[in-house]
C-alpha positions in Angstrom: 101.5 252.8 -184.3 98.0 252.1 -184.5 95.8 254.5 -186.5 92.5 254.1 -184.4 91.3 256.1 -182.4 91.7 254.9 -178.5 89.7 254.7 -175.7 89.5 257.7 -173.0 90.6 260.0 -176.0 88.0 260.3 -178.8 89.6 261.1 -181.9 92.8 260.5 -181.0 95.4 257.8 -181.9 98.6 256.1 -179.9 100.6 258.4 -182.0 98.6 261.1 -180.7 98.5 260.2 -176.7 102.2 259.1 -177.0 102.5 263.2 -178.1 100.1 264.2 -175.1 102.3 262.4 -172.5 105.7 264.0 -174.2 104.0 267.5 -173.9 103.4 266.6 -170.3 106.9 265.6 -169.4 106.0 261.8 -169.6 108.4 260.6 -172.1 108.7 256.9 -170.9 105.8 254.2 -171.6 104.2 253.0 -168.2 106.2 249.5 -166.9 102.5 247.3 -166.9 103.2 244.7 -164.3 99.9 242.8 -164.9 96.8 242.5 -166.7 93.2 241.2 -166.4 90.3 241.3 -168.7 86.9 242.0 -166.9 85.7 241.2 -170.6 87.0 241.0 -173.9 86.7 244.6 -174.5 87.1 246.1 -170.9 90.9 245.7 -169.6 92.5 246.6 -166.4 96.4 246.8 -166.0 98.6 247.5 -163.1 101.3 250.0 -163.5 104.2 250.3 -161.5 105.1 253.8 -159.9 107.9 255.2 -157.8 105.7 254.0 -154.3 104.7 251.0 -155.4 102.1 250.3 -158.2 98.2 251.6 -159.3 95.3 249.9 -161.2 93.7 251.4 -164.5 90.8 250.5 -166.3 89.3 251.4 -169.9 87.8 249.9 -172.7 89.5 248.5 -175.5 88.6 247.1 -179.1 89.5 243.9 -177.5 91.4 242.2 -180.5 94.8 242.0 -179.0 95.3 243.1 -174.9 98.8 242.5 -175.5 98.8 245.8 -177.5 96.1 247.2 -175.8 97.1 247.8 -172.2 99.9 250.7 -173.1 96.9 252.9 -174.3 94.7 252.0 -170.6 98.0 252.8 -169.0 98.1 255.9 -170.1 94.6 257.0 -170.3 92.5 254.7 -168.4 90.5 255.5 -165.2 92.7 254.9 -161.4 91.1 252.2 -159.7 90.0 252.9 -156.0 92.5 250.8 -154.0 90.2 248.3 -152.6 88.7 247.2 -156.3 92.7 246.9 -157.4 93.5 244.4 -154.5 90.7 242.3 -155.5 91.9 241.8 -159.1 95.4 242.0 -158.9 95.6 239.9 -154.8 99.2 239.1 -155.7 100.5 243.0 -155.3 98.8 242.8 -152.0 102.4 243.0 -150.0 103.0 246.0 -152.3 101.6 249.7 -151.4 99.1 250.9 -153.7 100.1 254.7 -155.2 97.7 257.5 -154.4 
């Protein structure tokens, strides 16, 4: 776990929003089905869901995305449908979850 305080939650650490999503019933790391950087510290990552998938965005510290995209799973901003398409065009087939 990474001591460092992540994006979208100032302060606070994985260890800490892995705790937040427990105490909110979400004991199960997001399934990321893709990833794109818009630069090397802003990422945005699709996340599967029971209708289909969604689209987050957040900034990162942009030294490993690999790493990185669990926290702007789980705390990123939801991408308006249209902006999601035209970075991720292969889950186009795929409905987008409100």
């Amino acid at each position: 776990m990474s001591s460092a305080p992540l994006p979208g939650t100032p302060g606070a650490t994985e260890a800490d929003v892995d705790e937040m999503g427990r105490a909110a019933g979400q004991d199960v790391k997001p399934v990321v089905i893709g990833k794109h950087a818009l630069a090397r510290r802003v990422l945005v990552v699709a996340v599967n869901c029971v209708e289909g998938w969604t689209a987050y965005c957040d900034a990162v510290p942009g030294k490993n995305h690999d790493k990185e995209l669990y926290a702007v799973a789980r705390t990123g901003c939801k991408l308006h449908e249209p902006i999601a398409q035209s970075i991720f065009p292969s889950f186009a087939n795929i409905p987008y979850c409100p």
